[in-house]
N, C-alpha and C positions, 0 to 999 in steps of 0.2 A: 314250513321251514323249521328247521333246528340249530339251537345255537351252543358255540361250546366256549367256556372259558379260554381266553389266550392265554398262556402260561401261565406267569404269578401276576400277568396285571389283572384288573377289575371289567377289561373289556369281553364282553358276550357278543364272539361275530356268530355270522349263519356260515354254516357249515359249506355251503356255496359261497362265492364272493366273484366277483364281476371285477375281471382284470385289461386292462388297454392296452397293452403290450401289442405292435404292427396292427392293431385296428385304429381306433379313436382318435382322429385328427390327423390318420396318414392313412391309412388301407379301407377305410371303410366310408362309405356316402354316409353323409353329416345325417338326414334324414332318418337312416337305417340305425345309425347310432348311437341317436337322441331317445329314439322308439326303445331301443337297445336299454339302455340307461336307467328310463321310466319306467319299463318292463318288470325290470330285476328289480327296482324299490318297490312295487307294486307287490311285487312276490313273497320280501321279505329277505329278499339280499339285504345286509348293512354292511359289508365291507365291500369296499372301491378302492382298487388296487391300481397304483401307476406309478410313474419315476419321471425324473426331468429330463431323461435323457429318450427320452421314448418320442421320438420324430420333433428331436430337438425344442422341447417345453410343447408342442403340438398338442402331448396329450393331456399334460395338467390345462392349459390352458380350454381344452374342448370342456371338460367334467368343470373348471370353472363358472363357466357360461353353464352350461348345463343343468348345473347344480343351483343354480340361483331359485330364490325363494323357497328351496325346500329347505325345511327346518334343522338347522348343524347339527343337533344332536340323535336327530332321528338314522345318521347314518356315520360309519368310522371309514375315516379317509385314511390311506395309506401311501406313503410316495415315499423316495427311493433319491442316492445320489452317489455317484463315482464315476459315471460313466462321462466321458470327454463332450463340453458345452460350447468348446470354443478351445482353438490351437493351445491357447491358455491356461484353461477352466479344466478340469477334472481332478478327481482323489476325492481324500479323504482328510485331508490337511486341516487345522484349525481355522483358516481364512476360508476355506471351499466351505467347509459347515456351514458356515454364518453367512457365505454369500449364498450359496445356491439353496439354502432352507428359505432366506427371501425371498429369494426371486420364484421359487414354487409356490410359498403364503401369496405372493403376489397374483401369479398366473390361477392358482386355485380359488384365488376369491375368499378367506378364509385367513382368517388370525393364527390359528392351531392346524397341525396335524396330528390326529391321532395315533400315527406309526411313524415312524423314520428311520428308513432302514437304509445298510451300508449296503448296497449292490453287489458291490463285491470285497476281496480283502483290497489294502494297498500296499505294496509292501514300499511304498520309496516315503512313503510317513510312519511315525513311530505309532506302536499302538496307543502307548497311554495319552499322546496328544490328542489322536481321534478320540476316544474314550472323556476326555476329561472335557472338547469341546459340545460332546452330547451331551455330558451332565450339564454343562451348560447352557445349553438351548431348553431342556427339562426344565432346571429349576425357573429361567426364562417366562417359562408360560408357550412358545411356542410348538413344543413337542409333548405329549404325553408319555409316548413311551419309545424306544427303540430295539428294533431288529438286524437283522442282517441274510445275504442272500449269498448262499453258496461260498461260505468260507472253510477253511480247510479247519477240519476238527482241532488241532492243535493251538489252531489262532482261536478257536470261541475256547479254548478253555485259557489260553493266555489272560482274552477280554477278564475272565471271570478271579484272575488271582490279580488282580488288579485294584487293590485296595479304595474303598472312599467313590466309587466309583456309579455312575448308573448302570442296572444290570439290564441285559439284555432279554425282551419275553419270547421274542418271535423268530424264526429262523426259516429262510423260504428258499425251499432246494428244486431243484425237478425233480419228478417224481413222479411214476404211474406202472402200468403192469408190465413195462417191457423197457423202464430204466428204477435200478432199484438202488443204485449206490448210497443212499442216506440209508438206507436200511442198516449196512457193517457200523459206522461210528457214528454219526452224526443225530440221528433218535434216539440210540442208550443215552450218548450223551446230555442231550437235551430233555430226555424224560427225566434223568434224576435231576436239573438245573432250572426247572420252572421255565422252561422254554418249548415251546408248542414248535408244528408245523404249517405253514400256510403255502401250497403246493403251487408251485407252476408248471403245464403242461402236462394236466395229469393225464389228458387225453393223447396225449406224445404227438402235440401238433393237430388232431383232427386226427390223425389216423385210427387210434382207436374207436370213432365214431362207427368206422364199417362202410366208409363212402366212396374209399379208391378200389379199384381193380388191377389186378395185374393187366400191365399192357395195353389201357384204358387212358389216354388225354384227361388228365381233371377237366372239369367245367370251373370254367372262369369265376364264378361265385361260387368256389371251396377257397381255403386258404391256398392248397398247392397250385390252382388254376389264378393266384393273383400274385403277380412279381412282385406289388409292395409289401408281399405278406408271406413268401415263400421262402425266402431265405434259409431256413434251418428244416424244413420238412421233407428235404431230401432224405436226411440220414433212417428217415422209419420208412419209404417208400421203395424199399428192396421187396425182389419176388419174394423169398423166403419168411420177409416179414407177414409180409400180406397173405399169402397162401396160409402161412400161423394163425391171422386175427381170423381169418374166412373160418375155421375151425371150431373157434372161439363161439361163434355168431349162434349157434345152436342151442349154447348155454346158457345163453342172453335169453333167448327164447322160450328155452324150456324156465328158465326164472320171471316169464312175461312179460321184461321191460326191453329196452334197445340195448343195443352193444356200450352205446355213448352212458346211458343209465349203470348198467354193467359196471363199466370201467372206474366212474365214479365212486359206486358204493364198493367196490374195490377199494377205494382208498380211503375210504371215511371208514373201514372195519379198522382202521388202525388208531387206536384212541390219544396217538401224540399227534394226530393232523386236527388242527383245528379247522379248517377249511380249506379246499380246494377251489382253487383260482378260475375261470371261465370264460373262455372269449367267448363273444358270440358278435355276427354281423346281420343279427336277423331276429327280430322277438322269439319267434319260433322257436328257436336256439335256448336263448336261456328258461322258457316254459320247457322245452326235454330236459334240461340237467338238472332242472330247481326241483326234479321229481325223484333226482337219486335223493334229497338229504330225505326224505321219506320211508327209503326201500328196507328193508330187510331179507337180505339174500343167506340162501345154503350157503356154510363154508365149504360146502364140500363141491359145490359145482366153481367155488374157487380155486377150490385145491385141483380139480381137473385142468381149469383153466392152467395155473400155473405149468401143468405138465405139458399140454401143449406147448406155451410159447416159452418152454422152459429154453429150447434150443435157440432163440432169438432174443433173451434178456439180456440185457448189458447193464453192467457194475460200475465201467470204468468207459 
């Protein structure tokens, strides 16, 4: 494993990181998950990436239990908060901070987070309120540092003229070879701001794995073959996508690793990704991606790469 500085904080993740998002405590057998878990600290994952809102506290609460007796500093917990917990409950408000960073301390098992990121922006709260209640949870002792997930570039530079303020390290977009939108503003801006990337979906759902076919039923243990986990894997599962990745697969090849391998050191050639994020429902799984932070690939069978699925990228 390989590790990189997150922005301007002190934290050194591995350049892979193990994320729960529709597996852990909702899409995936508890058994496969656990294995899952222990796998990737075994390998030398230390960042565990989840949110409260992920099969409603489901998935903090699995990595709680989970996590028990393994030593807190030996790994960097990351969890997340905006997303709606109850008819009530969601944002970014000064009262949502302070309740929902509890109740995931709670479900997590754990005093601290070491990340705490805004999910998304909110616009029906003021920034500086959200901004001045994470300085406040920091100074607290409960948060080490905070991030943010998919906010519109104008809002993280808003965060940053915001005097007196906790600054932001981490910034966590989607991102992979055939959705590139952080690429126009959101990277310049955050490479010159001591704000790193930590990627979701760098594989675009599985797909770039190389495991569907056109016109081909997924098998029930892919993500696209499980309804509690398909939700969003339609949008890469077009003929033209796929005849694009089948293309691709050659490349993979001739560089000796899998597509899934590929795709990864794909995104760790770009030196503002601090890590890339990774589901997996299967040890198997994260033993193939924990071999991209290893790789050293041609740029030039990227630069192929790109032409191929140049006609199938989307920005927006």
């Amino acid at each position: 494993m390989k590790y990189r500085r997150l922005g301007s904080s002190d934290l050194n993740v591995s350049v892979i990181s193990l994320g729960s998002w529709l597996t852990y405590g909702v899409g995936v057998a508890r058994d496969n998950a656990v294995a899952c878990v222990k796998r990737a600290l075994e390998l030398g994952i230390n960042l565990i990436d989840t949110a409260n809102v992920y099969g409603r506290g489901a998935a903090e609460t699995f990595l709680g239990e989970t996590l028990q007796g393994v030593p807190r500093r030996s790994y960097i917990l990351a969890t997340k908060l905006f997303g709606p917990m109850s008819d009530t409950d969601r944002g970014l408000s000064r009262a949502q901070v302070f309740k929902q960073l509890d109740a995931s301390l709670k479900r997590l098992r754990t005093d601290y987070v070491d990340l705490y990121q805004c999910h998304r922006y909110d616009v029906d709260t003021p920034l500086q309120e959200t901004m001045e209640a994470l300085t406040e949870v920091v100074k607290q002792g409960k948060v080490r540092y905070i991030g943010f997930s998919e906010w519109p570039p104008q809002r993280i530079a808003d965060a940053f003229a915001i005097p007196n303020v906790e600054r932001f390290v981490s910034s966590q977009p989607e991102y992979s070879m055939l959705w590139r939108r952080p690429e126009e503003k959101v990277i310049p801006y955050c490479r010159d701001h001591g704000i790193s990337q930590i990627v979701w979906s760098p594989l675009a759902q599985g797909v770039l794995s190389g495991k569907y076919s056109i016109g081909a039923k997924p098998s029930p243990d892919t993500r696209a073959g499980n309804t509690a986990m398909n939700e969003y894997i339609g949008n890469w599962l077009k003929p033209e996508v796929l005849q694009a990745i089948d293309k691709v697969k050659p490349l993979a090849a001739e560089a000796g690793i899998t597509l899934a391998q590929f795709a990864l050191a794909w995104i760790l050639r770009e030196p503002n990704v601090a890590s890339a994020i990774v589901g997996a429902s299967r040890p198997s799984q994260v033993e193939d991606n924990v071999k991209a932070a290893e790789l050293t690939v041609d740029p030039a069978l990227f630069a192929r790469a790109d032409e191929i699925l140049r006609p199938v990228i989307r920005y927006k």
